[in-house]
C-alpha positions as CSV (number, residue, x, y, z in Angstrom):
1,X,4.5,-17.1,-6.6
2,X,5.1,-13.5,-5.1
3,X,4.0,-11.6,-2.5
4,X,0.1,-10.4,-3.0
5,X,-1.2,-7.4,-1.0
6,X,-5.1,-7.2,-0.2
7,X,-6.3,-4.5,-1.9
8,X,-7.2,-4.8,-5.8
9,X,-9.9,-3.6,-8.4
10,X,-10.7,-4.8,-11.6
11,X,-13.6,-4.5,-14.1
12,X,-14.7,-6.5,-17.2
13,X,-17.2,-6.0,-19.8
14,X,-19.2,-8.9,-21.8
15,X,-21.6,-8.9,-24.6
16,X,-23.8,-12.2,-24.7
17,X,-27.2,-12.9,-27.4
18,X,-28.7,-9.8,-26.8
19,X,-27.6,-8.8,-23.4
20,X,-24.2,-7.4,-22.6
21,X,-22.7,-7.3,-18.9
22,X,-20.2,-6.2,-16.2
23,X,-18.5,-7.8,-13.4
24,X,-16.7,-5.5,-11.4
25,X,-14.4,-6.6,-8.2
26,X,-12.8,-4.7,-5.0
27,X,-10.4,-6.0,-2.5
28,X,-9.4,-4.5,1.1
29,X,-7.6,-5.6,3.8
30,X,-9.3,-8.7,5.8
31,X,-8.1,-10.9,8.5
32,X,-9.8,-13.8,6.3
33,X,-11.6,-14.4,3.2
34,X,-14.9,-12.5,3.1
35,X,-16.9,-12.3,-0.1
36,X,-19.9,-10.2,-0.6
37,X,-21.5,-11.1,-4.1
38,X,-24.0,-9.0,-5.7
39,X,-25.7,-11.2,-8.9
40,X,-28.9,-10.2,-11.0
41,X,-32.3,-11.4,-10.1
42,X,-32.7,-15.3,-11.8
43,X,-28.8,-15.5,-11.7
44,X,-28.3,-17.1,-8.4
45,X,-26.9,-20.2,-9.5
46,X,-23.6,-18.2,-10.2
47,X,-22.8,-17.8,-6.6
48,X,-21.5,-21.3,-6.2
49,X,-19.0,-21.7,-8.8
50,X,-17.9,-17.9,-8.2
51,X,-17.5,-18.4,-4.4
52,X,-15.4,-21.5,-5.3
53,X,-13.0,-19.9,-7.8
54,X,-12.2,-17.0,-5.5
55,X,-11.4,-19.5,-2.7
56,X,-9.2,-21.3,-5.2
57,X,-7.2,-17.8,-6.3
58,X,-7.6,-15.7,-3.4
59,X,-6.4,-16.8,0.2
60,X,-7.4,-13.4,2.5
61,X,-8.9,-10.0,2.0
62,X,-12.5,-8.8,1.4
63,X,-13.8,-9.4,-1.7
64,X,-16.4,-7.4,-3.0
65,X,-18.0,-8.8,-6.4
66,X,-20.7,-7.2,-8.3
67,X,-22.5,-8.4,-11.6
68,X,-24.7,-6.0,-13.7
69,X,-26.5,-7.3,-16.6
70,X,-28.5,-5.0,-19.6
71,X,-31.0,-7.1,-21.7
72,X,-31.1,-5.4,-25.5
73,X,-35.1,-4.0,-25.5
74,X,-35.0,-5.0,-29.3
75,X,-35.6,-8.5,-27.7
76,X,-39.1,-7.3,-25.8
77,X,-42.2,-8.3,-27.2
78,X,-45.5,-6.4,-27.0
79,X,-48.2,-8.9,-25.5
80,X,-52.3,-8.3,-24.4
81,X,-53.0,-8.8,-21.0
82,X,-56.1,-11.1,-21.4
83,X,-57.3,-10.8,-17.5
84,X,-56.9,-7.0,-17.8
85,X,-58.6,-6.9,-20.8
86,X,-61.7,-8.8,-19.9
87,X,-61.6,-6.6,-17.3
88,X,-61.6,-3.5,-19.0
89,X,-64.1,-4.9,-21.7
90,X,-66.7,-5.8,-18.7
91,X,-66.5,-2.2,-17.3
92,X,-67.2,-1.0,-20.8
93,X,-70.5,-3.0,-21.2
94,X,-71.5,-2.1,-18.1
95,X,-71.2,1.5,-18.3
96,X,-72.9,0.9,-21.5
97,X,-76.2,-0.4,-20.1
98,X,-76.3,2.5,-18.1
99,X,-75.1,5.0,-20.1
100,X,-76.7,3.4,-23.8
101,X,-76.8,7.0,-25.1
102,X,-73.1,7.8,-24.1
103,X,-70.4,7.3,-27.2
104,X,-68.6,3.7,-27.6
105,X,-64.7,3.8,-26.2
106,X,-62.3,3.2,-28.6
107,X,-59.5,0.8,-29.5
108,X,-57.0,3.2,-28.5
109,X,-58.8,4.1,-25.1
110,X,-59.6,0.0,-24.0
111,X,-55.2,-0.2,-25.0
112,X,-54.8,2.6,-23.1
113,X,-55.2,1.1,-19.9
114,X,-52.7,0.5,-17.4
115,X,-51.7,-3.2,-17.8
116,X,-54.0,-4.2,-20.9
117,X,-50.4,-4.0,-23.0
118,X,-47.0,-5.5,-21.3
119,X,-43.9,-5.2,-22.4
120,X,-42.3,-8.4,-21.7
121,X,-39.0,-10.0,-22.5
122,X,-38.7,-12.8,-25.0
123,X,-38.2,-15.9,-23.5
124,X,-35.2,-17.7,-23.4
125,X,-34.7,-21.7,-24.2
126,X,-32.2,-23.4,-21.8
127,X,-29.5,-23.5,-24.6
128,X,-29.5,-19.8,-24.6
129,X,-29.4,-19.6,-21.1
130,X,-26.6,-21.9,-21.0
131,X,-24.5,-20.0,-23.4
132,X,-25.0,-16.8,-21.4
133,X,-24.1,-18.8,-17.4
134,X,-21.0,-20.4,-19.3
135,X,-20.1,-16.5,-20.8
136,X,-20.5,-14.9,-17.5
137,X,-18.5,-17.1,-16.1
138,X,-15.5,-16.5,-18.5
139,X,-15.9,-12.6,-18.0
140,X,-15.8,-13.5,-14.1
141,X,-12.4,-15.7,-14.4
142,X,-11.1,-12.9,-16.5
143,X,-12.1,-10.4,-13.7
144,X,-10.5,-12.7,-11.1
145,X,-7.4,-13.4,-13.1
146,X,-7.1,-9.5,-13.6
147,X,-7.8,-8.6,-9.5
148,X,-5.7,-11.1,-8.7
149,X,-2.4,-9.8,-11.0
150,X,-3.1,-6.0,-10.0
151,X,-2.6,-7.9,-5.7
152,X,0.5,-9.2,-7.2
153,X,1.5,-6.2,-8.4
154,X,1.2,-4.2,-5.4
155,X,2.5,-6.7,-3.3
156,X,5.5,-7.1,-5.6
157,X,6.0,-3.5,-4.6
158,X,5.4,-3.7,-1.1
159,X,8.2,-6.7,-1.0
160,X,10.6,-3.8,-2.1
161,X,9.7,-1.7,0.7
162,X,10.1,-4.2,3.3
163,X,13.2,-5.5,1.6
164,X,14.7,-2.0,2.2
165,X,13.2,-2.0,6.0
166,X,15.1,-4.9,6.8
167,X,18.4,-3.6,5.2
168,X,17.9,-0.8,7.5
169,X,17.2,-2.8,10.3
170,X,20.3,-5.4,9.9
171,X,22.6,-2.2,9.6
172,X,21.0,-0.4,12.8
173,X,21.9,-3.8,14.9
174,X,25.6,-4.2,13.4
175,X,25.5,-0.3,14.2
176,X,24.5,-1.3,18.2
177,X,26.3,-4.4,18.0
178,X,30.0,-2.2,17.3
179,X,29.0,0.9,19.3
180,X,32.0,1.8,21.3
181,X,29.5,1.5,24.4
182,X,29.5,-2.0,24.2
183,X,33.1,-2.8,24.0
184,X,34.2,-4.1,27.1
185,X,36.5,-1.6,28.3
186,X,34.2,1.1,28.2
187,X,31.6,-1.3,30.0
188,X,33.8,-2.0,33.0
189,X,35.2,1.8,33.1
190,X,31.5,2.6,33.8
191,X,30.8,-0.3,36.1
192,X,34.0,1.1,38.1
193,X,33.2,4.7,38.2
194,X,29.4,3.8,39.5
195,X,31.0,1.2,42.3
196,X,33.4,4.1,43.1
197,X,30.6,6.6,43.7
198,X,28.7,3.8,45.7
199,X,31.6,2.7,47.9
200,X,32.1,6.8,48.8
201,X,28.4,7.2,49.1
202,X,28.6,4.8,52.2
203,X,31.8,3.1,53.9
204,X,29.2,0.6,55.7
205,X,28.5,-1.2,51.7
206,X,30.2,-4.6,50.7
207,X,32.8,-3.9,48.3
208,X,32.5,-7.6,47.2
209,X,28.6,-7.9,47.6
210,X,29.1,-4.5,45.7
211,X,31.3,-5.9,42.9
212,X,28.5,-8.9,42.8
213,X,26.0,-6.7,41.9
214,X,27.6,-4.7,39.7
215,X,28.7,-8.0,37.9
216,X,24.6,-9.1,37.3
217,X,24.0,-5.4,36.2
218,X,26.4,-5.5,33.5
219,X,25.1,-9.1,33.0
220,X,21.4,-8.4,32.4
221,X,22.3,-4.8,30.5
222,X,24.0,-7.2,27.9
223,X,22.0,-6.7,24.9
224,X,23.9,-9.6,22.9
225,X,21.0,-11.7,22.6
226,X,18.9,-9.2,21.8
227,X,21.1,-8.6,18.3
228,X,21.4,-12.5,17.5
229,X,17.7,-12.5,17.7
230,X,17.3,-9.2,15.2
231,X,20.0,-10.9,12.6
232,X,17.7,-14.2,13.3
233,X,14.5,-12.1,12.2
234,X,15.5,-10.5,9.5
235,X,17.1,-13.8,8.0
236,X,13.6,-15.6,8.8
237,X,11.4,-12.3,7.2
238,X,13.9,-12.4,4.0
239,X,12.8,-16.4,3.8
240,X,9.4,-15.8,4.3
241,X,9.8,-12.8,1.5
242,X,11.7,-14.9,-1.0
243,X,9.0,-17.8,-0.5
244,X,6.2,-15.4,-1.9
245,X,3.6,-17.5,-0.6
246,X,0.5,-16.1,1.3
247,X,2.8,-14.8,4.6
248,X,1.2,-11.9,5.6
249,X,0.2,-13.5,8.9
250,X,3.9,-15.0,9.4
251,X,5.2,-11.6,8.7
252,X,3.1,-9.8,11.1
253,X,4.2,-11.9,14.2
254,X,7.8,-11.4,13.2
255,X,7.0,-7.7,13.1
256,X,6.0,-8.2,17.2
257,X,8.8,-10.2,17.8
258,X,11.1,-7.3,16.1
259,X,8.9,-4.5,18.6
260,X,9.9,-6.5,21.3
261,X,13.3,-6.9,20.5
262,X,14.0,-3.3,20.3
263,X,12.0,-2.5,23.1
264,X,13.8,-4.7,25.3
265,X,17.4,-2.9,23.4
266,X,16.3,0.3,24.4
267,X,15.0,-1.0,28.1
268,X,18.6,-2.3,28.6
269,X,20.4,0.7,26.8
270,X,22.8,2.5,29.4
271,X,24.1,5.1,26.7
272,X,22.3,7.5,24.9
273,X,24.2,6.0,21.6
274,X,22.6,2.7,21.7
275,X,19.0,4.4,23.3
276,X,19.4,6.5,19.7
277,X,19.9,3.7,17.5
278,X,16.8,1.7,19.2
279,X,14.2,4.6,18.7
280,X,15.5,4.7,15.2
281,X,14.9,0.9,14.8
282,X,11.5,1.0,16.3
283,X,10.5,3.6,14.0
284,X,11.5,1.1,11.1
285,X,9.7,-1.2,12.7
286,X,6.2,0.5,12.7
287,X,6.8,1.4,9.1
288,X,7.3,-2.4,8.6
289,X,4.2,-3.5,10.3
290,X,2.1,-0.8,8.9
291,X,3.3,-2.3,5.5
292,X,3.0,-6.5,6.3
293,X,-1.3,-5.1,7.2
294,X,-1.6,-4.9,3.7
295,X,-0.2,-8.4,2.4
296,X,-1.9,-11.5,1.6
């Protein structure tokens, strides 16, 4: 299985026993599974098995699933209204006693009335409505199937992205890790020339208290750990990548642990070389997480 993004759309007709139909299905980001499902009037017995099969394919995002259904009018039939009618036809003797001299209504008048003639749809036996549940349903898997395949493919190409994010990282920390700042000449040449400048600042300092804490500076400006831990990430995000299960939530907190990683790189940075190649990592990183938001 690969990596699935959030965001999807797909749309399928269907054509039952004098009916036809469309599904139609949207997916956006989510922190969880959300489904809104829009069915037809007398259809509500869908919403089970639906709900189910979208829990089965689908593990986050919000789902929006819509079914629109078109009964063929050849199918209506024409019936009388009998209360209406007897209504109608009570008025008319009425008037009729009171009016005797006034001329009969006609057919076409008494029809004429609102509601004396309905337009109703043929009924359906349970067989047919059988036959149209089970087709809806096979449009709906096909809709599903297609949703989930157009996630797949998105988040095929988001793995591509990342993939080339974390190349980038990997050769920003080999970049810091052989920067001619950290080598450890240059370190203690600095950590001289600042113990100089202290020492000449004022004779009443102790040169070996001095050298002490120039030793725990240099210890705690050490970004070593800091680069074993950004080889360790990116090793652990191409795993999680490579897996292609759901691990858009895994991803994201590796994408904090990489912020704080460079953060701390650039906290600890005593030379504008290394302060460079941590802003340009950090950047990488936002791209990154703005990227992992989008995947399953």
């Amino acid at each position: 299985m690969g990596l699935a993004s959030m965001t999807g759309f797909s749309r399928v007709e269907g054509t039952g026993k004098a009916c036809r139909w469309t599904w139609e299905m949207r997916s956006v980001n989510g922190k969880g599974l959300d489904i809104r499902l829009r069915l037809p009037a007398g259809l509500e017995d869908l919403e089970a098995p639906v709900r189910e099969a979208v829990g089965r394919g689908l593990k986050r995002g919000n789902i929006t699933i819509g079914l629109s259904l078109q009964r063929d009018q050849g199918e209506a039939v024409l019936r009388i209204n009998e209360t209406a009618l007897e209504a109608v036809l009570s008025a008319v003797q009425l008037l009729h006693r009171r009016l005797p001299d006034a001329s009969p209504p006609t057919l076409d008048g008494i029809l004429s009335h609102k509601g004396v003639l309905e337009l109703q749809e043929a009924e359906e036996d349970e067989a047919d409505r059988e036959a149209l549940r089970e087709g809806l349903l096979v449009s709906f898997n096909e809709a599903l199937t297609a949703l989930a395949a157009m996630r797949r493919s998105e988040g095929a190409a988001i793995g591509e992205v990342l993939a080339g994010q974390l190349a980038a990282i990997e050769d920003l920390t080999r970049r810091a890790e052989i920067h001619p700042a950290r080598q450890p000449d240059a370190i203690r040449e600095r950590l001289k020339k600042q113990v100089e400048m202290l020492i000449e600042a004022s004779a009443t300092l102790d040169s070996q208290r001095l050298h002490q804490e120039a030793a725990l500076l240099a210890t705690r400006a050490d970004i070593r750990e800091e680069l074993d831990r950004l080889y360790a990430h990116v090793a652990a995000a191409r795993k999680l990548i490579a897996d292609g299960a759901p691990v858009g939530r895994k991803l994201d907190f590796l994408a904090q642990e990489f912020n704080r990683e460079t953060n701390t790189l650039c906290s600890k940075s005593n030379d504008t070389g290394l302060t460079a190649i941590g802003l340009e990592m950090k950047a990488v990183v936002d791209q990154m997480r703005e990227q992992i938001q989008n995947l399953e």
